[in-house]
C-alpha positions in Angstrom: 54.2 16.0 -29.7 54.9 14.0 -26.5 53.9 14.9 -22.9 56.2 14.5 -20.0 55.6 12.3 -17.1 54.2 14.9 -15.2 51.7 16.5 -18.2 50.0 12.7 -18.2 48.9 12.8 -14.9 45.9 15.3 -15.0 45.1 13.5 -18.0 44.9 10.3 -16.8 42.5 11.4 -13.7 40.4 13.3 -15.5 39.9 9.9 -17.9 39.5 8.1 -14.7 37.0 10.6 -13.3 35.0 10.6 -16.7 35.0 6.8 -16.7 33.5 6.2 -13.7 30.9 9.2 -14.3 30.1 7.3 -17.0 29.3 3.8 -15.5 27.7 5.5 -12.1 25.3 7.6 -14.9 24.4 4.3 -17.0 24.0 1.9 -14.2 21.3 4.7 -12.5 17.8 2.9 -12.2 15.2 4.7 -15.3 12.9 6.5 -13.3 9.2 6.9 -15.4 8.1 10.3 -16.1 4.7 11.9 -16.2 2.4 14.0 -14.3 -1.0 14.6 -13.4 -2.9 18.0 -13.0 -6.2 19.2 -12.9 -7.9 23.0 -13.2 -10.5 24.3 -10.5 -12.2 27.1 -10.0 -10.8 28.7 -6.5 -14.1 31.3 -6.3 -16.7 30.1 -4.0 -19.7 28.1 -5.7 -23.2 27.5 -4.3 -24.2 24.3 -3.2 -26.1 22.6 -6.0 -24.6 24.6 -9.0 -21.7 22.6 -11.0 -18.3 22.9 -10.4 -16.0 22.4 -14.0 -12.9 20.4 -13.8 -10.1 19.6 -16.6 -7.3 17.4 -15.9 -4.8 16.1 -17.9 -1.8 13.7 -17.4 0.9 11.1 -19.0 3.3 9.0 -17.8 5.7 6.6 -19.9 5.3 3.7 -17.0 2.3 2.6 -19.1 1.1 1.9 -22.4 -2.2 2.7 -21.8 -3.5 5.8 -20.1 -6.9 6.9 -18.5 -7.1 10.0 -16.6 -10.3 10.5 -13.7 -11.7 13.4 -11.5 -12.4 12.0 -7.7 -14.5 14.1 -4.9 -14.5 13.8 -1.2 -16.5 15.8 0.6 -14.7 17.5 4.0 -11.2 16.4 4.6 -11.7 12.7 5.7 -13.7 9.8 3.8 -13.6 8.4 0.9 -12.4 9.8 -3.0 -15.2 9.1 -5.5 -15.0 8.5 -9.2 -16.7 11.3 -10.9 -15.9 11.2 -14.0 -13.2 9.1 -16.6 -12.2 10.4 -20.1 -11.0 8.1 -22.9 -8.3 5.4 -22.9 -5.0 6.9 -24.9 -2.0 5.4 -25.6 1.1 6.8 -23.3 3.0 10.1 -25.1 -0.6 10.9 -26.6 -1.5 12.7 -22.8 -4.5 11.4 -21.1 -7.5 14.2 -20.6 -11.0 14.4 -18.4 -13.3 16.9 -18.3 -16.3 16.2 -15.4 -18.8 18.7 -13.8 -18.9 17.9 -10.1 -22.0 19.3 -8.2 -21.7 19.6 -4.5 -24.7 18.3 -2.7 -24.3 21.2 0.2 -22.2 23.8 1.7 -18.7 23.4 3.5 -15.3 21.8 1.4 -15.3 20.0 -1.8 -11.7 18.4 -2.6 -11.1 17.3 -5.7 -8.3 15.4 -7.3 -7.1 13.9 -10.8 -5.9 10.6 -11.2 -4.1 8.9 -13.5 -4.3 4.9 -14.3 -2.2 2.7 -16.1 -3.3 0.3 -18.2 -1.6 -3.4 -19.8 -4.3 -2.9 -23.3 -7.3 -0.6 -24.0 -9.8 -3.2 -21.9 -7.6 -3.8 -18.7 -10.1 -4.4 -15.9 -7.9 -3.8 -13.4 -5.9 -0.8 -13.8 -2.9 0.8 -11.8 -2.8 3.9 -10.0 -0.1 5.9 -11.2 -0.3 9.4 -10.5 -2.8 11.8 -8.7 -2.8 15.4 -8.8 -2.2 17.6 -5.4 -5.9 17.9 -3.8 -8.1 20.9 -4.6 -10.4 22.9 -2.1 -13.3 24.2 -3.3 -15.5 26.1 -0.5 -18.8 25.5 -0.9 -21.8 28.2 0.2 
């Protein structure tokens, strides 16, 4: 079966369009993928008394992984390490588990965050990912 001059022409733009979707889709820059999340209670705690935290993250940007829990108190200063679970390899998921106590009343804010790292014993790891920042009133 042969087409007629004017049945080639959708064909042939339709190849063209699909050839250039093609290069403009494989000459895209790779974007790494992963995420960072922790879990906090939103009740109230008393000042003093332990507030539990899970977090949990991955990213392919790394080959290594560590995942911490930081606290601040108020909304300015300073995020402080709490707490650091185990180095994992990147696609196993990196997870911390820390129990933050807060000295006295007002705002805790807590975040996860997630570090890259070149082997196991990297001494100076990247900052990936952090979580959104959690607000934890204090009494």
């Amino acid at each position: 079966m042969t087409l007629d001059r004017k049945q080639q022409i959708p064909y042939a733009v339709a190849t063209g369009f699909l050839g250039v979707a093609v290069l403009v889709l494989t000459a895209a820059p790779a974007f790494a993928k992963g995420a960072m999340d922790i879990t906090v209670p939103t009740h109230p705690v008393r000042a003093g008394r332990p507030v539990h935290v899970n977090g949990k993250g991955d990213d392919d940007a790394a080959r290594f992984l560590r995942a911490c829990v930081q606290e601040r108190g108020g909304d300015h200063g300073a995020w402080h390490t709490v707490e650091c679970g185990k180095v994992m390899t990147s696609g196993a998921g990196a997870r911390v588990e820390a129990d933050v106590r807060a000295a006295h009343g007002g705002v805790l804010q807590l975040r996860g965050v997630l570090y890259g790292l070149s082997d196991r014993d990297d001494p100076r790891p990247e900052e990936l990912r952090s979580s959104p920042v959690t607000s934890v009133p204090v009494r």
